[in-house]
Every structure is written in structure tokens, then in C-alpha cells.
LOLOZA-696729 format. One record per residue (C-alpha): residue number from 1; residue in three letters; x, y, z. Coordinates in steps of 0.2 Angstrom, whole numbers, plus 5000, padded with zeros to 4 digits. Each point is the difference from the previous one (the first is absolute). Layout:
<atoms>
(atom NUM, ala, (X, Y, Z)),
...
</atoms>
This chain:
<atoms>
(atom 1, unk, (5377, 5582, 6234)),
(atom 2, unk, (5019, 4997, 5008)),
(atom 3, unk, (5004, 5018, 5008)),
(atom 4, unk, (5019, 5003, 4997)),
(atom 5, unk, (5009, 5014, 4993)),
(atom 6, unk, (4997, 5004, 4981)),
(atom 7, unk, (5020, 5001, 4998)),
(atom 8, unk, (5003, 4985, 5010)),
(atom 9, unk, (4986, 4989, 4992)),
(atom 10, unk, (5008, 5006, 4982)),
(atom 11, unk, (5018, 4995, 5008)),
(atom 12, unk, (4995, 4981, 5006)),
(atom 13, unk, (4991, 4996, 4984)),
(atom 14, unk, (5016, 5006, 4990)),
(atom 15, unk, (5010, 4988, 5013)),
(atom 16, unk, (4987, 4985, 4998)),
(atom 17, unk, (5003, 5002, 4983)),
(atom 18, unk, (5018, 4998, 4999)),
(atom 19, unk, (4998, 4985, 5012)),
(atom 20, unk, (4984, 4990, 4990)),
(atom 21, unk, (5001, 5010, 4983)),
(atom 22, unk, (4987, 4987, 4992)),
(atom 23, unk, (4984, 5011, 5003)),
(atom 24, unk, (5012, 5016, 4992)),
(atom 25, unk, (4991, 5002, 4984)),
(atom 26, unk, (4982, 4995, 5007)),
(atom 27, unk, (5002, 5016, 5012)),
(atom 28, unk, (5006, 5012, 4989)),
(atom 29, unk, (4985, 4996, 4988)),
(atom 30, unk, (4990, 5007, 5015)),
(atom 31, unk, (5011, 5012, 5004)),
(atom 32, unk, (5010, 5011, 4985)),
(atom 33, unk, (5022, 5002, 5003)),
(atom 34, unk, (4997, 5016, 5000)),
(atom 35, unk, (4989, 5004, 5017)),
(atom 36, unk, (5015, 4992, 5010)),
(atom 37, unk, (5014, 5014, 5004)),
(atom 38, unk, (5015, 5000, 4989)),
(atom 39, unk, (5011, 4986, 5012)),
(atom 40, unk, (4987, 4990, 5002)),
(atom 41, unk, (4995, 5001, 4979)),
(atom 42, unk, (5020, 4996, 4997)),
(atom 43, unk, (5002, 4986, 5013)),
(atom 44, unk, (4982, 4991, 4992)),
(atom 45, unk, (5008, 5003, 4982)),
(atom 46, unk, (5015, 4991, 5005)),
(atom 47, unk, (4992, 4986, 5007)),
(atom 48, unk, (4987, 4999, 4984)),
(atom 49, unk, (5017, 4999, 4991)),
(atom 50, unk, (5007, 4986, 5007)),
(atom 51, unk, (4983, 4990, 5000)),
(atom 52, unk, (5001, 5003, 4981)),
(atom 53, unk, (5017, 4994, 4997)),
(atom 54, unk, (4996, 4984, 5011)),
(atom 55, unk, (5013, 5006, 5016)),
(atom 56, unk, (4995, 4998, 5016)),
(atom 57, unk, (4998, 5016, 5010)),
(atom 58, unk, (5012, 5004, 5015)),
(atom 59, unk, (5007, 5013, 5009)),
(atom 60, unk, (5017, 4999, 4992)),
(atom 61, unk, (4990, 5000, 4981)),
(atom 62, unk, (4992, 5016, 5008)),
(atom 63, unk, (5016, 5005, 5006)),
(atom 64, unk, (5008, 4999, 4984)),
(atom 65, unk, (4987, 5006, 4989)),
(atom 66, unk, (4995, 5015, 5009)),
(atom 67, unk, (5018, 5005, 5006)),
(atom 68, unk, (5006, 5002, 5018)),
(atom 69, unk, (4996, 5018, 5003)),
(atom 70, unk, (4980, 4995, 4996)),
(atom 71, unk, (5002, 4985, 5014)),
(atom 72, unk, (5010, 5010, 5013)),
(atom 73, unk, (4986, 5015, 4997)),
(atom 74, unk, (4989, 5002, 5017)),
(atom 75, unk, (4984, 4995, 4987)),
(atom 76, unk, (5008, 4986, 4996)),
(atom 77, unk, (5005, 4995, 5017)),
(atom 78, unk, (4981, 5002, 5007)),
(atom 79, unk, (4994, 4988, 4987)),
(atom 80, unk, (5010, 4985, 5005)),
(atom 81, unk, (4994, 5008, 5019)),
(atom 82, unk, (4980, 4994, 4998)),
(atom 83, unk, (4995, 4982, 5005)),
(atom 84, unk, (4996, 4993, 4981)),
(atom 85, unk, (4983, 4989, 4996)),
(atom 86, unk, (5000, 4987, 4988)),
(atom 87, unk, (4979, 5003, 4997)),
(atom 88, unk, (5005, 5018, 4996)),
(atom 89, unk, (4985, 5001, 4986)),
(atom 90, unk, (4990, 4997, 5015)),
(atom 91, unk, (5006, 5022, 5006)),
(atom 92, unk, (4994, 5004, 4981)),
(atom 93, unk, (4985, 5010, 5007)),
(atom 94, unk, (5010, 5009, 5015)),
(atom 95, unk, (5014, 5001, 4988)),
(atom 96, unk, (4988, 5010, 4988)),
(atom 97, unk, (4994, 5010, 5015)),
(atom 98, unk, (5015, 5006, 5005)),
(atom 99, unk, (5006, 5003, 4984)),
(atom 100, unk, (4985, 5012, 4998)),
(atom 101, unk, (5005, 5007, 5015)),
(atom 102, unk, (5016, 5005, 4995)),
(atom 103, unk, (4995, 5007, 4985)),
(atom 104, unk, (4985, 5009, 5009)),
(atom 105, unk, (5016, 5008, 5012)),
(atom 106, unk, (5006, 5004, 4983)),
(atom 107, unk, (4986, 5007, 4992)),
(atom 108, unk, (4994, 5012, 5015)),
(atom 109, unk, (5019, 5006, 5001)),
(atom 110, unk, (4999, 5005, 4983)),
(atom 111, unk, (4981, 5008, 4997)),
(atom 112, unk, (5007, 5012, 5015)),
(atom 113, unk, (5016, 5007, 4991)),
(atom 114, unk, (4990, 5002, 4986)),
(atom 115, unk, (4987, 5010, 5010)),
(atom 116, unk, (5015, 5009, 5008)),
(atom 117, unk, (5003, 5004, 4982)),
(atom 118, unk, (4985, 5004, 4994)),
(atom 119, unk, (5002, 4986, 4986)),
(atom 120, unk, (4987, 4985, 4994)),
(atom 121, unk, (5005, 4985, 5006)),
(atom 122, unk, (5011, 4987, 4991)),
(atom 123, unk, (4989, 4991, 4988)),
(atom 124, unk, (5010, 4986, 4998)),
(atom 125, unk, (5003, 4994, 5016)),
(atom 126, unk, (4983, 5000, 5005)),
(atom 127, unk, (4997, 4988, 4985)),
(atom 128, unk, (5014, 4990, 5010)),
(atom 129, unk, (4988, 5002, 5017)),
(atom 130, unk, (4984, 4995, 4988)),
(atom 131, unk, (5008, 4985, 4990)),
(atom 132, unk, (5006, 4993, 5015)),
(atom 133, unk, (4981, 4999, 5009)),
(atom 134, unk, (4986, 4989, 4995)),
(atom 135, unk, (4993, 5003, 4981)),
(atom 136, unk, (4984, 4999, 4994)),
(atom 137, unk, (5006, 4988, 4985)),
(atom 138, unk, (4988, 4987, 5007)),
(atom 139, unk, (4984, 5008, 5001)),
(atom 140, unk, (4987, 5003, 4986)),
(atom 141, unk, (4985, 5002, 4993)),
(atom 142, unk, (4990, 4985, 4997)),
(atom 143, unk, (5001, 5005, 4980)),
(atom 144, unk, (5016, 5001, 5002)),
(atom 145, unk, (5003, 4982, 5007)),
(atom 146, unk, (4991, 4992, 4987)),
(atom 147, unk, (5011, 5009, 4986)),
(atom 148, unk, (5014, 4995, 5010)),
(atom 149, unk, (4997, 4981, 5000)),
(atom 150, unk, (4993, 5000, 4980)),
(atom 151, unk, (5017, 5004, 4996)),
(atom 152, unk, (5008, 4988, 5012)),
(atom 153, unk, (5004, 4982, 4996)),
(atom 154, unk, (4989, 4987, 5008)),
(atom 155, unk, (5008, 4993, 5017)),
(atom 156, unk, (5006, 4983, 4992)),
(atom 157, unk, (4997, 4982, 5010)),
(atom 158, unk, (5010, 4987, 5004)),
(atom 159, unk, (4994, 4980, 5001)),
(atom 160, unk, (5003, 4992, 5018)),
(atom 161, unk, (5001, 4981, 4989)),
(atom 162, unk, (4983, 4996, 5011)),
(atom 163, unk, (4985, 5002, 4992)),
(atom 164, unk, (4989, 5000, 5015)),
(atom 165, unk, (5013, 5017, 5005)),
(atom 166, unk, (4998, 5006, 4982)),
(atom 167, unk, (4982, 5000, 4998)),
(atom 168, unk, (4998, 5006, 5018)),
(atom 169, unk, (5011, 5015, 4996)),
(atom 170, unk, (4991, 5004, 4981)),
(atom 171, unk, (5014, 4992, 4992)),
(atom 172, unk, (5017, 5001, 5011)),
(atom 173, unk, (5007, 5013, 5010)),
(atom 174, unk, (5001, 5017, 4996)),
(atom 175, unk, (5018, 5012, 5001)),
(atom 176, unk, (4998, 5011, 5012)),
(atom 177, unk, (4994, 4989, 5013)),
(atom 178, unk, (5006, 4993, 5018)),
(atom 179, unk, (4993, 4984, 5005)),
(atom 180, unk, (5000, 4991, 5016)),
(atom 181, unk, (5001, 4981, 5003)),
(atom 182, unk, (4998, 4995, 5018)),
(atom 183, unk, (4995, 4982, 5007)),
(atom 184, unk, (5002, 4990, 5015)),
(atom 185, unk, (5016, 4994, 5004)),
(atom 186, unk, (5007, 4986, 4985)),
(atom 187, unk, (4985, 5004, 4991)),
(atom 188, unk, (5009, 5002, 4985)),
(atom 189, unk, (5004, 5018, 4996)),
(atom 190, unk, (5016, 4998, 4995)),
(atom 191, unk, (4995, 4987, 4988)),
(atom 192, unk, (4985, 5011, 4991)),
(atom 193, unk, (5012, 5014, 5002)),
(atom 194, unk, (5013, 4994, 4991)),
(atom 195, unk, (4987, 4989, 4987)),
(atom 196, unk, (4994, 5017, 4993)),
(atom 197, unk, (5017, 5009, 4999)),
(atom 198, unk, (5008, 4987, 4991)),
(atom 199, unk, (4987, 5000, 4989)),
(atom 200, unk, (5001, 5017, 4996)),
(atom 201, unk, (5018, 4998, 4998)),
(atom 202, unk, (4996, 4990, 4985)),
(atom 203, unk, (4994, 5021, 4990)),
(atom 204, unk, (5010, 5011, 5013)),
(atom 205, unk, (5014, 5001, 5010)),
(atom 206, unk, (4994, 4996, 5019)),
(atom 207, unk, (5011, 5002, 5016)),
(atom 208, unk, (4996, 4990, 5018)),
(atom 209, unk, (5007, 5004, 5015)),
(atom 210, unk, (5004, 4986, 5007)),
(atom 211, unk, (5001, 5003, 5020)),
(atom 212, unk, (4990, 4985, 5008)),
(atom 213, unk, (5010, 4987, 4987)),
(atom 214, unk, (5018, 4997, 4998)),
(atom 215, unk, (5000, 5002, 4984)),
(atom 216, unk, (5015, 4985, 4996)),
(atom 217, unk, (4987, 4988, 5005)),
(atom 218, unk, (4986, 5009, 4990)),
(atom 219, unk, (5011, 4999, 4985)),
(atom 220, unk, (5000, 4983, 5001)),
(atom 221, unk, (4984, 4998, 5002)),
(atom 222, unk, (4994, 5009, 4986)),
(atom 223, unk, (5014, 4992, 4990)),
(atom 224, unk, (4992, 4985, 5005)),
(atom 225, unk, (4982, 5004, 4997)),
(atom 226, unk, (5006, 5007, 4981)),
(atom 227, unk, (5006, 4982, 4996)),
(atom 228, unk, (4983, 4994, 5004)),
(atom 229, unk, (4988, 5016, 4991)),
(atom 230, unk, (5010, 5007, 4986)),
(atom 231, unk, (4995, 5019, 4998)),
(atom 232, unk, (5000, 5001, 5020)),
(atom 233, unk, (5007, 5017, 5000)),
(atom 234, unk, (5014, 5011, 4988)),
(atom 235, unk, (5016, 4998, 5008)),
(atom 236, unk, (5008, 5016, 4992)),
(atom 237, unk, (4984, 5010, 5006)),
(atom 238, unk, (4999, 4996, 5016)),
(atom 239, unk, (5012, 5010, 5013)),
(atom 240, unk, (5001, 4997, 5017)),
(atom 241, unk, (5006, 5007, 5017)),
(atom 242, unk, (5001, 4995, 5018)),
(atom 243, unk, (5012, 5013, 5006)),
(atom 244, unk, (4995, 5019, 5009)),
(atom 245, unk, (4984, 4998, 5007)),
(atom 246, unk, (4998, 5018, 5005)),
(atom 247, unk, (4985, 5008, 4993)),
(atom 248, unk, (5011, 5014, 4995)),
(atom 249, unk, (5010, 4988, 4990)),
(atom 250, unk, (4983, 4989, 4994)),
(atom 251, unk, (4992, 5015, 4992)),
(atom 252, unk, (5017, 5008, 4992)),
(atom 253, unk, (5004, 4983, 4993)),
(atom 254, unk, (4982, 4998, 4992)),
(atom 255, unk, (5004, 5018, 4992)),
(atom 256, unk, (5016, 4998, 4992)),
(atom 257, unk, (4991, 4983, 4993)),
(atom 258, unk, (4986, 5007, 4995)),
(atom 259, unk, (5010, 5012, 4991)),
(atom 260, unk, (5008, 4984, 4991)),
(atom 261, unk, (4983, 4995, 4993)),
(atom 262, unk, (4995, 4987, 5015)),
(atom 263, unk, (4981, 4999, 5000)),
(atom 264, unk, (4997, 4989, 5015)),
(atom 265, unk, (5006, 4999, 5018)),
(atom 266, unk, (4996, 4988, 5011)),
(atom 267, unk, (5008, 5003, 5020)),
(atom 268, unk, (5000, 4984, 5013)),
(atom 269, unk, (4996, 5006, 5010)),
(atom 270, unk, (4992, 5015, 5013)),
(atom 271, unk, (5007, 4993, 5014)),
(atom 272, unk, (5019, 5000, 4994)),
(atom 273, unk, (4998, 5019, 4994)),
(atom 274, unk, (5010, 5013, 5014)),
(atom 275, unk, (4995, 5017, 5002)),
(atom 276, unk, (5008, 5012, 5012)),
(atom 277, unk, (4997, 5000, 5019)),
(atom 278, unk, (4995, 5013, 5010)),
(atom 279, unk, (4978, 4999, 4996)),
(atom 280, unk, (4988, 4987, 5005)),
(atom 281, unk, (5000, 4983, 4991)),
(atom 282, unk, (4982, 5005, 4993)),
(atom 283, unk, (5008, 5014, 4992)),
(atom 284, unk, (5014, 4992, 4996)),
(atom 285, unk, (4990, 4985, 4989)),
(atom 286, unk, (4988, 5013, 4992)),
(atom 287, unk, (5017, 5010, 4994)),
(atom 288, unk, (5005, 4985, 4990)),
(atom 289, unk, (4981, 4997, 4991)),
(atom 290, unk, (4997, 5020, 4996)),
(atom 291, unk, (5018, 5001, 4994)),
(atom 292, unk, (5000, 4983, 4989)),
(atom 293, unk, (4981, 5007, 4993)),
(atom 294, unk, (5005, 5016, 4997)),
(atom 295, unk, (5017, 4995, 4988)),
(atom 296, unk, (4988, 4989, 4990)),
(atom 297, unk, (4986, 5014, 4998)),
(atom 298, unk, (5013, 5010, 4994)),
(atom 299, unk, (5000, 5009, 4984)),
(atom 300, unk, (5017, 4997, 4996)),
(atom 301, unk, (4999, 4982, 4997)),
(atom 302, unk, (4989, 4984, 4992)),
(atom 303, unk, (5001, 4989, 5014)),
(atom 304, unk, (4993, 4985, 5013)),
(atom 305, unk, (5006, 4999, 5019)),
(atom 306, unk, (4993, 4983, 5006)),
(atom 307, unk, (5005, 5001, 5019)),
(atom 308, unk, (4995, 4982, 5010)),
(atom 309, unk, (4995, 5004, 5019)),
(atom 310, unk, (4998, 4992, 5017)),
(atom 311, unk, (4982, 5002, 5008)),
(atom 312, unk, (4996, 5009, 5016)),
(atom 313, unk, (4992, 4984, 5005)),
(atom 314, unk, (4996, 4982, 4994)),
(atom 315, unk, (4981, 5006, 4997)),
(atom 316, unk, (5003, 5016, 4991)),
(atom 317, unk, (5008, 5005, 4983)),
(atom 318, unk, (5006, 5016, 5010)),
(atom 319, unk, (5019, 5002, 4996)),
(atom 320, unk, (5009, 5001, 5017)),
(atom 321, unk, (5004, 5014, 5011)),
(atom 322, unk, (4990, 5012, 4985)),
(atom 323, unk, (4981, 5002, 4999)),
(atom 324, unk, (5002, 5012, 4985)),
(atom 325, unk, (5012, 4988, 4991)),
(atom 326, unk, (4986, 4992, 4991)),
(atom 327, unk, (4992, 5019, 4996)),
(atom 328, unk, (5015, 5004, 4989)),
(atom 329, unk, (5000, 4981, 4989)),
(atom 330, unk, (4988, 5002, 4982)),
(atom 331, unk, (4999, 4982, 5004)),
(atom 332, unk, (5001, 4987, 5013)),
(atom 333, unk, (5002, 4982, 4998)),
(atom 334, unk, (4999, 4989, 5017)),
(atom 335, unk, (5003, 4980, 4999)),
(atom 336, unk, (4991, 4990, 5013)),
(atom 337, unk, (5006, 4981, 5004)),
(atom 338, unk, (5005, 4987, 5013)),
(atom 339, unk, (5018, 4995, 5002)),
(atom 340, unk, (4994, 4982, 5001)),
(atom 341, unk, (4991, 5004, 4981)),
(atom 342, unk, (5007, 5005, 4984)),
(atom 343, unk, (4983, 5007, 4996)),
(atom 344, unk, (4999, 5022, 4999)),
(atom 345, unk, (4987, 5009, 5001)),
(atom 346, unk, (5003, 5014, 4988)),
(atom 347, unk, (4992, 5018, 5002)),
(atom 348, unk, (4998, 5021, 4996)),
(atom 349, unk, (4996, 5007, 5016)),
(atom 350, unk, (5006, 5016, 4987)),
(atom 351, unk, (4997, 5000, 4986)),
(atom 352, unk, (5000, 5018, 4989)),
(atom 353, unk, (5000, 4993, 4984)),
(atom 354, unk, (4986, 4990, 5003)),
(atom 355, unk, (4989, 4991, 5013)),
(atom 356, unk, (5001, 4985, 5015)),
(atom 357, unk, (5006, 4986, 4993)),
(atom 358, unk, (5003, 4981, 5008)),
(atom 359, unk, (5011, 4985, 4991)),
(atom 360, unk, (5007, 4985, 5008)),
(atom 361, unk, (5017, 4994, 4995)),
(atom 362, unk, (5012, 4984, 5006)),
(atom 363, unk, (5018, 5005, 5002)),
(atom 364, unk, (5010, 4991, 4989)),
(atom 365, unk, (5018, 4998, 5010)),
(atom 366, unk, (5008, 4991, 4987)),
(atom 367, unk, (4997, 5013, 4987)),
(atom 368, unk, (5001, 5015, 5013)),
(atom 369, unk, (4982, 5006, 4994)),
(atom 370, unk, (4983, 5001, 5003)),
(atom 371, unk, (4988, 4990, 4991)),
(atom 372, unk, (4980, 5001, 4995)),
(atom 373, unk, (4992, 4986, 5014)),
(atom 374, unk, (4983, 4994, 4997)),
(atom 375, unk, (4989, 5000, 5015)),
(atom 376, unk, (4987, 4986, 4996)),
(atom 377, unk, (4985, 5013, 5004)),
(atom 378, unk, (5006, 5012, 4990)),
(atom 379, unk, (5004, 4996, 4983)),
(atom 380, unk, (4988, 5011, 4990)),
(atom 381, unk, (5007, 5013, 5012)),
(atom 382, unk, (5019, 4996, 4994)),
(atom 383, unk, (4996, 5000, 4981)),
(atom 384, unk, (4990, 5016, 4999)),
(atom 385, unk, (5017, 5008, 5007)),
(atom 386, unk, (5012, 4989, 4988)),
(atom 387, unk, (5005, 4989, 5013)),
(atom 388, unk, (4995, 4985, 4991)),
</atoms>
């Protein structure tokens, strides 16, 4: 945990919100208006109000909207004093710390005047202290669960297009899940990648963020490809990004989405993903899977991450630079192949929705796709997965 000041911690994440305001409404989710002092609540207010209207945030907005006596204020003045950070959802557990910290200060300062008094304590602002700690919402009895879930829809599943992936699976992805795709290099992950979004694009909305491909010359591709296959993908369903490739940015960009009724996302790639410096690269990859899984584990939304990722090695389905990456997938798929070959070698290292399972495909360039491919000793093989 980063040791600074409680007040100055508070101080630079109110900065680094004036400065990167995109992550705003994703930190005040964890942490209520109200904790912050009363500055620091109306600065934050002003900058969710021009978010809302559409305005940019600036100092002058501030300036204006606040009033000059609140920006000359010596408060105001140590804010814009603290060095800002863009991957400020990255402080949310220091920030929380010192937050309890202060109102710890807080709370000892007022139990003693009310023992000086020889009066019981404020009830209310210990309910403050209590609501602002962990709870005990998500622990019960076994009983308990099982009520719980009878009255809960099923999680629903979403076809991948493939039938091998489909039956592999128990009938298609299910919301709620974050799945890897990983390969050798020019294996074709893109391609599968984008082969199971856009046909999910054809029931839902979907959103690819396109960092590894241009996307002008992927338009044009897939323009091209849609001439060939009618019903390629749903052009007013698919919605697509290539901008902001902080992680900060990723995640708070596949909230306001998800809020939008996207059901699918699909990020190209691992590698193109930045996080904040100052830890050790193995940290720093493993920040990007646990956040990515935890968002769509989340109870607040229906949705499906698909992540693709580079492998540690040529021989290992490892993602790079995070040995726990792979612990925080519900399912891995890894494509094997030789650049000299258009034959894959399709596989679930991972599968939590069902077991190991193998198919061989031939990449199809002119159709941007992966296709059934027939080895000749394993036909029987091919049809009793649907393959034939």
C-alpha cells in the first residue's frame, strides 16, 4: 500500500480528476461524495457537471463554476499542488484507507467529548464509520444461496457462430464471463476474435477495441468481406475504438457501455493495454487480467470480456509477463499453427463451462474467418463435434 498523507492522497486524486475526469463516476461508485471534505465534494460536483452537459473540464470551467474566492482558497491551491495520475483507480484502496483514517481521527475526537460530557456517543456518525467498511452482504448461509439463486434469472449464453466453440462451451458463452484467446504470433487471434464478435453483433450490441489494427484498413476489410458473405456482422451494432489505451480508460469505457446494453467486448490486444508505472511488470500485467475479470464477474452488469494475449513463450499458453493471468480467465482458448500453414490447431487449456476440447480449422483470408478443416485421419473425430 502507497504510504502518503491521508489529506494529501485525498488532494491528488481530486487533481487527477480534474485533469483525466473519465474514471470520475467509476470512483465515486466505490467511494460515496460525501466521505471527501466539503472542497473537495464541490470541486468533484462541478466536474460531474460538466461531464453531463458534454464540456470539457478546465481550470477556467472550475474557475468559473466554483467562483474565485473557492480557487484562490489555500484548499484549493494545495489541490492543484499534488503531482496528478492518470491510473488514479489504481490509489482506490489507499484512497479508502486514508479515508478511514480520517474519519477514525474524527471518530476518536468525538467519542472523547462525549466521554468529557458524560453523553453516548453519536449514533449516526458511527453508522457513517460502519457503512463505510466492508459488509457482510456477501456471506450466507448455504440455505440462503440457494433461495437466493431460485429467484434469480438463469445466466443467459451467447452463440460464438462456431459450433465446435458452441458445443465446447454447452451452448455458447455465458454473461458474466472473461475469456482469453492467446496464440503464437499471426496465429490468427485477431481473426477468431473478431469472427465471434461479429457474430454476436448480429443479437447484441458488441464493442472491439481495436489497438493492434488501424481500424481504416479494417473497415475496409470487413466491408469487403460483407460483399462476399452477407450477414458478416450488424453494422449498426458493432461499435468500435482504437483510442485511450489506458487501463483506466479500457475499464471505464466498457462501464459506460455496458450501461448502454453492450453484451460483448472484445480488447486487441494485452500488450497494447497501459497501466501506471512505478510496480514490476508482473504486477503490472496481472493488474490488467484481475481488473478485466473482476468488471465482468460483476453484479451490476450481463456481460462478456474476450481479452486476446501474447504467450510468455512459443511453447506455453502462459500470458506474458503474468503467471496468474490465466488463474482469473473462466476460459482459455489457444490457437496453435505455423506461419507457413493456414491450418490451426484450436484448443480449451480452460474451460469452466465444460472440459479439454481440440478442433482444427483453415483460416480463411479472403473471408477474414476461421473455418472447419478436415484432417484425413480424423473425420469421425470432426463430425461427432459438428465439424462436418
Amino acid at each position: 500500500m502507497v504510504n502518503l498523507d491521508p489529506s494529501y492522497l485525498e488532494r491528488m486524486v481530486v487533481h487527477s480528476v480534474i485533469l483525466y475526469p473519465e474514471s470520475l463516476e467509476e470512483l465515486l461508485e466505490s467511494v460515496p461524495l460525501k466521505y471527501f471534505t466539503p472542497l473537495h465534494q464541490r470541486v468533484l460536483e462541478r466536474v460531474l457537471e460538466c461531464q453531463n452537459e458534454g464540456l470539457e473540464v478546465s481550470y477556467a470551467r472550475l474557475l468559473e463554476r466554483l467562483g474565485a474566492r473557492a480557487c484562490q482558497s489555500e484548499d484549493f491551491v494545495a489541490i492543484l499542488a499534488t503531482q496528478p495520475q492518470p491510473g488514479y483507480l489504481g490509489l482506490l484502496e489507499e484512497l479508502k484507507h486514508a479515508l478511514r483514517l480520517k474519519v477514525q481521527a474524527q471518530l476518536a475526537s468525538q467519542m472523547n467529548q462525549a466521554n468529557l460530557k458524560g453523553e453516548i456517543f453519536n449514533a449516526d456518525f458511527l453508522a457513517q464509520y460502519i457503512e463505510l467498511e466492508d459488509n457482510d452482504q456477501d456471506t450466507k448461509t448455504f440455505a440462503e444461496w440457494a433461495e437466493y439463486f431460485k429467484n434469480q434469472p438463469p445466466i443467459a449464453k451467447i452463440s460464438s457462430g462456431i459450433p465446435f466453440i458452441d458445443q465446447a462451451t454447452g451452448g455458447g458463452f455465458r454473461e458474466k464471463s472473461f475469456i482469453l484467446i492467446g496464440g503464437d504470433p499471426d496465429a490468427g487471434k485477431t481473426t477468431l476474435g473478431l469472427q465471434i464478435l461479429n457474430f454476436m453483433s448480429l443479437s447484441h450490441k458488441v464493442h472491439y477495441f481495436s489497438y493492434e489494427v488501424p481500424l481504416d484498413g479494417l473497415v475496409e476489410r470487413m466491408q469487403g468481406v460483407e460483399a462476399l458473405r452477407s450477414g458478416y456482422f450488424a453494422q449498426d451494432t458493432l461499435h468500435m475504438r482504437q483510442s485511450k489505451r489506458a487501463l483506466d480508460d479500457v475499464v471505464g469505457e466498457i462501464r459506460r457501455q455496458a450501461k448502454r446494453g453492450v453484451k460483448a467486448f472484445l480488447i486487441d490486444s494485452q500488450m497494447c493495454i497501459e497501466t501506471p508505472l512505478g510496480r514490476r511488470p508482473e504486477e503490472e500485467e496481472t493488474r490488467k487480467f484481475s481488473q478485466l475479470a473482476a468488471l465482468a464477474h460483476s453484479q451490476q452488469f450481463n456481460i462478456i470480456i474476450f481479452l486476446l494475449v501474447q504467450s510468455s513463450k512459443a511453447e506455453s499458453i502462459t500470458p506474458f509477463n503474468s503467471k496468474l493471468g490465466a488463474y482469473y480467465a473462466d476460459i482459455m482458448i489457444h490457437i496453435h499453427g505455423d506461419k507457413k500453414s493456414d491450418i490451426r490447431e484450436v484448443d480449451f487449456p480452460k474451460n469452466k463451462q465444460g472440459g479439454y476440447a481440440r478442433a482444427f480449422f483453415k483460416v480463411d483470408r479472403a473471408r477474414f474467418c476461421f473455418t472447419p478443416h478436415e484432417p484425413k485421419s480424423s473425420k469421425k473425430q470432426l463430425e461427432a463435434l459438428g465439424l462436418d
